[in-house]
N, C-alpha and C positions, 0 to 999 in steps of 0.2 A: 449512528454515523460518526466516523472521528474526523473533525477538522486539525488543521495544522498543529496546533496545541493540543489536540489527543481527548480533547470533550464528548460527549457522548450524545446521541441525536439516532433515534430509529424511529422515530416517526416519518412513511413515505409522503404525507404532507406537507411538510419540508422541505425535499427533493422536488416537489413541484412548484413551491415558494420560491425555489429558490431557481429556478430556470422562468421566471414568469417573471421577465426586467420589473415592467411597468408597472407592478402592482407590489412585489415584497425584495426583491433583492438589493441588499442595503450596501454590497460593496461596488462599489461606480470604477471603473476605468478611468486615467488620466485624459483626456483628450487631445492633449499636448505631446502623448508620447511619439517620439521623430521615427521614422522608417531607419534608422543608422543602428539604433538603440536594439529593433526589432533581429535585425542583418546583425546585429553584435550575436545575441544571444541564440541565433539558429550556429551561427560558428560555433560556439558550446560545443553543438552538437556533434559537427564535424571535426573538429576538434579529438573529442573523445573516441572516435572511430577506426584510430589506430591499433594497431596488435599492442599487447601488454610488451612494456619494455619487462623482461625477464630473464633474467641471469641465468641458463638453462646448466646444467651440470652431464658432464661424460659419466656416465653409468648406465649398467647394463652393457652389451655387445650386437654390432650386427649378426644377422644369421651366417652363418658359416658356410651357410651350402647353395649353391644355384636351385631356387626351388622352383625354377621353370621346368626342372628337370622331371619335376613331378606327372608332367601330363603324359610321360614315356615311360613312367616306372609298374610294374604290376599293381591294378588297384588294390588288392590284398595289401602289397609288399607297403604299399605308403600309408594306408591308413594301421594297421600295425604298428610301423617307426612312430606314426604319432598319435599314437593312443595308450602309450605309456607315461608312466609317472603322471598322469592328470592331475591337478590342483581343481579340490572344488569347486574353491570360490578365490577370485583376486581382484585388488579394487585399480581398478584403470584410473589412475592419479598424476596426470602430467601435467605442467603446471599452464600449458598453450591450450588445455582443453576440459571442457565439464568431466567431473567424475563420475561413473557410475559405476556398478557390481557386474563382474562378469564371472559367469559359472564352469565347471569343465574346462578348464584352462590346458589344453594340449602343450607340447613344448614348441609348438612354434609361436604360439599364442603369447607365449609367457614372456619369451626373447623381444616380443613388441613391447610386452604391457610394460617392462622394466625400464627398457632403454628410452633415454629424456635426449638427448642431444645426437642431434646425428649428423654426418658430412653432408657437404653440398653435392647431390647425384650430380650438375652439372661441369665438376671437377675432381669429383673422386669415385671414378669411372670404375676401377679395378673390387670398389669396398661392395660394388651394384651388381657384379658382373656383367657391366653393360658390354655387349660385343664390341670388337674392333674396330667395326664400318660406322658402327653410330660415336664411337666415341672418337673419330678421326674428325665425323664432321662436327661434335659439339669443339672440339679442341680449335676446328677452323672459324667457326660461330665466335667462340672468345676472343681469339685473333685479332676478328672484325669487331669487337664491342659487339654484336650483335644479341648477347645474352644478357639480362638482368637477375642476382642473385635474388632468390627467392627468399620469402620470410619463414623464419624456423618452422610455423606450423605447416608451412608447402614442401618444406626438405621433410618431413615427422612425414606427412602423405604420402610423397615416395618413397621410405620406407616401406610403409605398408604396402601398400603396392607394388609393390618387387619379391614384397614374400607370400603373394599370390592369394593373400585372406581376403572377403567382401570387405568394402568398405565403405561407409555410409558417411560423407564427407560433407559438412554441415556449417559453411561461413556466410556472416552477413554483409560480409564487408568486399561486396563488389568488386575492390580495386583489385582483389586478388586472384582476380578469376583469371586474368591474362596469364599469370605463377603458376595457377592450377591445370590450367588448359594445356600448356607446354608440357607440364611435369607428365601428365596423365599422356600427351601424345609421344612424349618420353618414351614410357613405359610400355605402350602398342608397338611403335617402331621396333625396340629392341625387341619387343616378341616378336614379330612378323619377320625380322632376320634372320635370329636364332633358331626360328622352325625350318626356314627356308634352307638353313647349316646341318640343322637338324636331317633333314628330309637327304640332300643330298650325301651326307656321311654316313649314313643308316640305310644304305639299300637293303638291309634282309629286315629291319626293326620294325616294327607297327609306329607310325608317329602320324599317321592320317583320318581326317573322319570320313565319314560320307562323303561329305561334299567339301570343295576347296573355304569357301568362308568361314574366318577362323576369328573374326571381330567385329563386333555390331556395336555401333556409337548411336544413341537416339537423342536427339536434342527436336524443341518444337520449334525454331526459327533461321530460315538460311542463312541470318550472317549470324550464328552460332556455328553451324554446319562449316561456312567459310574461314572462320578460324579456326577450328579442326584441322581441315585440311591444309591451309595454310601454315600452321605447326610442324604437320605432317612433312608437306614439302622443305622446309626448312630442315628437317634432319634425314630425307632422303631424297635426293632430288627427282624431278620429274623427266621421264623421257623426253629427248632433245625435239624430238620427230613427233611428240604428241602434240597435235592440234585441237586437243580438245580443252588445252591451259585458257586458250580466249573461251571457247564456249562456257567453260568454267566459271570464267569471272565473269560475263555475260547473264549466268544464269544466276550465281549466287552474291552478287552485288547490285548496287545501282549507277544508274550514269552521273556523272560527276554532278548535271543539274539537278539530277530528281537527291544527291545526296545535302548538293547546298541547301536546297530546300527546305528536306527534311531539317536541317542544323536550325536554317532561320525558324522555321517552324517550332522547334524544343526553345533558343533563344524567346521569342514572342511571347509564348505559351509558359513561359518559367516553367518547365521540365524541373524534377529532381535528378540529380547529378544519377542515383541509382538506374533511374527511368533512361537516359540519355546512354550509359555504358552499357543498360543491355536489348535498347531498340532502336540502338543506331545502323544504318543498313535493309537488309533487303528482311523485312517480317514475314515474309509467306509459307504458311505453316504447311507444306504439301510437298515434297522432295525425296528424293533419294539419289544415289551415286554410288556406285562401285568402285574401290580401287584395285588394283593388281600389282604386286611386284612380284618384278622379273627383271633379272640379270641386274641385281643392285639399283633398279629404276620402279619410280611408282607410273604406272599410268590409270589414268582416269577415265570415268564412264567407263568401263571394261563391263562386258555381261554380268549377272552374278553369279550364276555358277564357274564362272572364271575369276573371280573377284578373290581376294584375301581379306579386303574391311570391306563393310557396308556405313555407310552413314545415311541415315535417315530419321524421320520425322512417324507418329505412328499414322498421320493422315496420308502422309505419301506412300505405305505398305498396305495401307487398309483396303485397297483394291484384291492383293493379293491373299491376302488373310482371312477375307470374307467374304470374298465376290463368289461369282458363279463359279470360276474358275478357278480354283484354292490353286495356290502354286506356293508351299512357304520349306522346301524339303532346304533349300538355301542356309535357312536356320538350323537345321538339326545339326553342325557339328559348331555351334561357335563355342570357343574355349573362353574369348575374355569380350564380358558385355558393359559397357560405359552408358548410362545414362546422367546427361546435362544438363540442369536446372530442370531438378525434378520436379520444383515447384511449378516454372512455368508448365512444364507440362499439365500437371493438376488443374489448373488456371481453365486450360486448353479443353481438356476430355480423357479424363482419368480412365473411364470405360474401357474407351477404345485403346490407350497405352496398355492395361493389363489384358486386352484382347489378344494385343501381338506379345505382349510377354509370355504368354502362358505356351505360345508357338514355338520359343524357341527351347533347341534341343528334344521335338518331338519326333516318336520315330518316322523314319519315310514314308510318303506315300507312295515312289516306286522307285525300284532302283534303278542308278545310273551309270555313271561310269566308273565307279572305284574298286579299286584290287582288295577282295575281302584280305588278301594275306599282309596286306600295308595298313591296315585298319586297326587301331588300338580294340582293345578286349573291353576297355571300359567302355567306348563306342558303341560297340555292338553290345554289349549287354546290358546297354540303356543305361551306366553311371556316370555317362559325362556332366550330366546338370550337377552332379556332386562334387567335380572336379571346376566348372565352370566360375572363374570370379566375377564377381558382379562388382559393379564400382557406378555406386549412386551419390551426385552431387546434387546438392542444393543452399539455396538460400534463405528459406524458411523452414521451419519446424511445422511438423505434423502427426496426430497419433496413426494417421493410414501410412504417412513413411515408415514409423516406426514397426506397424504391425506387418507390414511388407517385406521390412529387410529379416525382420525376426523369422520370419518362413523361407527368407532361400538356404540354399542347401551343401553351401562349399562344405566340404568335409575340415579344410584347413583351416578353416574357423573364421571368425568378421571379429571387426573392429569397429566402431561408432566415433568418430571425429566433432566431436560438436566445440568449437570455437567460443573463448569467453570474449565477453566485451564489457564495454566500461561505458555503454550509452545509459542516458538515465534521460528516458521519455516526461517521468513527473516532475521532474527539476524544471525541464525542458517547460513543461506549460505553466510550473510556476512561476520561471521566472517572467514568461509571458502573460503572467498574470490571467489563465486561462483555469478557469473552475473544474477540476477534473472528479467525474462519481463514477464510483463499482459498484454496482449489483447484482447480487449473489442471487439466482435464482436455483428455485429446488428442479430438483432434477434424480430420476432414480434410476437414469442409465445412459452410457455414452451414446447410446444408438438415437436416443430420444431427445437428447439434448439439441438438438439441433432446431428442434422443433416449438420445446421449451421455453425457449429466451422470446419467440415471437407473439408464444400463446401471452407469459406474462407483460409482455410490452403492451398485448392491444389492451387484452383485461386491466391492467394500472394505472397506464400511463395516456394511451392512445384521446380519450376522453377528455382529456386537462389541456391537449394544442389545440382545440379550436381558436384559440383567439389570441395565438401567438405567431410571431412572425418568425423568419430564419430559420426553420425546422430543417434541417437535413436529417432525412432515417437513412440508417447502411444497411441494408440484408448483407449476408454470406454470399446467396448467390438467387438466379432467379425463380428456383423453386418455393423459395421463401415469400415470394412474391403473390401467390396462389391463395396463401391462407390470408395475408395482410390484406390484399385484394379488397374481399368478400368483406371484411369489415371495414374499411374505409368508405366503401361503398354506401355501406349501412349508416355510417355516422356524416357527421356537416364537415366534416374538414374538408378544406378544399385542396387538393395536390396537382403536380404532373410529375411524371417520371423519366426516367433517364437510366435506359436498361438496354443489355443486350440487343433485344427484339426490336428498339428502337430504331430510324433512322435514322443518319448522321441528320437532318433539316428537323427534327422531331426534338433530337436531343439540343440542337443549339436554341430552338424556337421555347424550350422547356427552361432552359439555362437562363436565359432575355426574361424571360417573365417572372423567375424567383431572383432574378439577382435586380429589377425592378418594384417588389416586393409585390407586384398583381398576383401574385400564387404563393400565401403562407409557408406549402410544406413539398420538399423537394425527395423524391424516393429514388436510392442507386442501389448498386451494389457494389460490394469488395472485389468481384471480377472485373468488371467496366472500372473499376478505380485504379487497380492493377495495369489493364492495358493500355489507358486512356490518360491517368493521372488528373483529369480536370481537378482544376480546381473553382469549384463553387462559391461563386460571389456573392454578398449579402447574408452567409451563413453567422449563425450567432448560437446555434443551438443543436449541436451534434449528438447523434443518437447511434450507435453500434450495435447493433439486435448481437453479435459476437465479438470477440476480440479478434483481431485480424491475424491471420499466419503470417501475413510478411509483415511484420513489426515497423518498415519503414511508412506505410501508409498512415498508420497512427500519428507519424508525423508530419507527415501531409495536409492531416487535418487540421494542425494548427498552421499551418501557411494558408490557410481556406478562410479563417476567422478576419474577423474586422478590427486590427487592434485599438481603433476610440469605443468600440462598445463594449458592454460584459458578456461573455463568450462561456457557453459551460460543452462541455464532452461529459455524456455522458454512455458508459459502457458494459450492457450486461454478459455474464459469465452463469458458469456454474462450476462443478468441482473438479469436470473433467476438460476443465480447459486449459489446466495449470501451465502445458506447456507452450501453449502459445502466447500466457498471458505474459510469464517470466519475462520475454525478451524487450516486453512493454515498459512494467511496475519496477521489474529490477528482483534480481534474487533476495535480495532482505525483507522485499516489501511481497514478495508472493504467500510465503506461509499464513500472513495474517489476513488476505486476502481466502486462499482455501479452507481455512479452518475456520472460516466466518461462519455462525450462523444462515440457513435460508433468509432470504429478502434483506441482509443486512447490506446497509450503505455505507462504502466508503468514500470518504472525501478528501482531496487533497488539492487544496489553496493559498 
């Protein structure tokens, strides 16, 4: 094990010396330390969660060509123009975002991977091809102050998304998600127009699919869904004579008390700032909404097969996806599909989102009303998922993200957006004087790891809490709970839990008795920590069966801790968790982390 000074310690007897106050742990907490001192040092943190101040440099070129143009052209005709000159391999090196290797590099691929600096889309309209109707009303938007310029790596997003590649758009830093949301409803509005210009100056052209919906947004919470659309109306306004602007906000907000509430509620509860910007509003995970433009207006609730975007949740379509009644042909022509905190989704029911993912773009099941002679070729010959841009954002890292985007199938190639940061989590608890352990657990495959980290916790560790107080364990999630179960059962420790499946009177009545200290060992998970954020009174002894995907929870855990007593986090891994652990340890301190030894301990204090 290396402590601060780099000494060496592998014996796991030690690791449990050293989480065992009362009997070997010889470094003590001040007891004098002030709550000011505590509130200095989480500012650190906040602090550092700024975009890199970065001198970015004009090189490389916008793309030259309207590549909306693309969903109208012969699919032979375009995949040809970009399938010459190929480049291997090119290393995606911009200084707003992680580098990695990208292979097959087409020429439209390559005009992104060069270019570092790019115009602000909400003022250099002409460089975007934004049409005319949108870029009348951003110019009235500015006018009014109404716009805030976005940060370089949200101007670098529209970019890409305007040159029609997947894009896998990857920031931790919440604040930006307002910058994101715009850009992105940006980028829908102008296509929703341009087809509509499209449609009407091409009466002999093919520019149609089966069906009228040509946009599907999936976000898991309605005031996600409500900022969408209120995006949306901001750069097209809403029909004068739609009464459905009240039902609207009726459905997808709350009323002004139930939102005070919520506020005092986050106040009371010390919420983290993360937690507050993206569950402030109406949570209910079950919705959907049509829109329609016509005649330059959006109206709302409009049927779907009358619709142009859909935004929905995958609980709110899972009727139609899986029920008796399969109705999903709505799907089968969307050109550009937007998923929004893909994490939260994950969070939610992974399942069920790629249940309805795998729907869209599938052939009909009976035809309707469209003119086979107005129907693009790529349409009917089943290559529109190739043509399809996919645009997945999130806030945490994951290898299912990963393995996910690598399988869709734009022809125009993807781009991977992962966003640097300068937070440093082990500073953070050193400076809190919080005893921070890694253990590397063997592991001989990503499928099993999951499993892994719980087998060696109970066999190691589980044995040594009897007769410790402040235990908090974290599972992943509550299938993990199943195996842990069975043996806690078997052994004297005494616990309650605080899961899922709980009651809210179960979880608070569980919460009263460990933050009392009448119940040693408190068992959650990283799902319930996620949507819930408790923070856990009386804890001194944190235990991580994984590293967490969303990286800010890690820091939760130390606003959970007691700062008069000695506090340890302790966190096991294996070799395929490297990416989740990065966002924790910090890029310098990850390699010597993976390359460790099985069962070696790191420490840092």
């Amino acid at each position: 094990m290396l402590n601060s000074k780099g000494s060496e310690e592998s014996n796991l007897d030690r690791l449990i010396k050293a989480i065992d106050t009362d009997k070997y742990n010889k470094r003590k907490r001040e007891n004098d330390l002030e709550d000011e001192e505590i509130a200095d040092n989480f500012d650190l943190l906040e602090d550092t969660d700024e975009e890199s101040d970065v001198e970015l440099e004009f090189k490389g070129k916008l793309i030259e060509k309207d590549v909306f143009n693309t969903f109208n052209e012969d699919y032979e005709t375009f995949l040809s123009s970009n399938s010459k000159d190929l480049v291997p391999v090119m290393i995606f090196d911009h200084p707003l975002f992680s580098s990695y290797k990208v292979k097959n590099v087409t020429p439209l691929m390559k005009s992104l991977l060069t270019i570092e600096k790019v115009p602000d889309p909400l003022t250099c309209h002409s460089e975007y091809f934004i049409n005319a109707v949108i870029s009348k009303r951003l110019n009235t938007l500015a006018k009014g102050k109404k716009l805030e310029t976005p940060p370089d790596s949200v101007k670098y997003l529209f970019s890409c998304l305007n040159s029609y590649v997947d894009v896998f758009y990857l920031n931790n830093r919440i604040r930006d998600l307002d910058s994101v949301r715009f850009v992105y409803a940006l980028h829908i509005a102008n296509h929703l127009v341009k087809s509509s210009v499209k449609k009407k100056e091409s009466k002999e052209e093919r520019t149609e699919g089966f069906t009228r919906p040509k946009i599907l947004v999936i976000c898991g919470l309605r005031c996600i869904a409500k900022d969408v659309v209120t995006n949306l109306l901001k750069l097209i306004p809403a029909s004068k004579s739609n009464v459905n602007l009240d039902r609207f906000q009726s459905d997808f907000s709350l009323s002004e008390e139930d939102l005070r509430d919520q506020e005092e509620s986050y106040a009371k509860t010390k919420k983290a700032k993360d937690f507050i910007k993206t569950f402030t509003g109406n949570q209910d995970d079950a919705f959907k909404i049509g829109i329609r433009y016509e005649s330059g207006l959006l109206h709302l609730y409009s049927p779907f097969y009358s619709s142009d975007i859909i935004i929905a949740s995958p609980l709110g379509l899972r009727p139609l996806i899986s029920g008796n009644e399969l109705d999903y042909d709505f799907l089968s022509s969307i050109e550009v599909l937007v998923v929004d905190r893909l994490d939260i989704i994950k969070f939610q029911n992974w399942r069920l989102f790629t249940d309805l993912f795998k729907m869209v773009n599938k052939p009909l099941m009976k035809w309707r009303d469209g003119d086979i002679n107005k129907i693009r070729m790529s349409v009917i010959d089943g290559q529109i998922e190739e043509y399809r841009q996919n645009i997945l954002i999130s806030s945490s890292r994951s290898v299912i993200f990963n393995s996910f985007f690598k399988n869709l199938r734009n022809k125009r190639g993807n781009i991977r957006l992962c966003t640097n940061r300068k937070t440093d989590y082990i500073r953070l608890g050193t400076k809190l004087k919080i005893q921070q352990m890694f253990i590397k657990v063997p592991s001989s495959n990503i499928k099993d790891s999951h499993t892994e980290t719980v087998k060696y916790f109970m066999e190691n560790m589980l044995a040594n809490l009897e007769d410790i107080n402040g235990v908090l364990v974290i599972l992943s999630d509550y299938t993990q709970y199943f195996s842990l179960s069975k043996r806690l059962k078997a052994s004297n420790v005494q616990y309650l839990t605080c899961l899922e499946s709980d009651t809210p009177k179960q979880m608070k009545f569980a919460r009263q008795q460990f933050q009392s200290k009448d119940i040693p060992m408190m068992i959650t998970t990283l799902r319930l920590l996620f949507f819930k954020r408790y923070l856990f009174k009386g804890t001194s002894k944190i235990f991580l069966l994984e590293p967490p995907e969303y990286p800010q929870l890690y820091k939760d855990l130390m606003r959970m801790v007691d700062p008069s007593r000695s506090n340890t986090i302790v966190c096991y891994y294996t070799s395929y968790h490297a990416m989740v652990l990065e966002p924790i340890v910090g890029t310098r301190r990850i390699a010597k982390l993976i390359n460790a030894p099985d069962t070696k301990i790191t420490q840092f204090n």
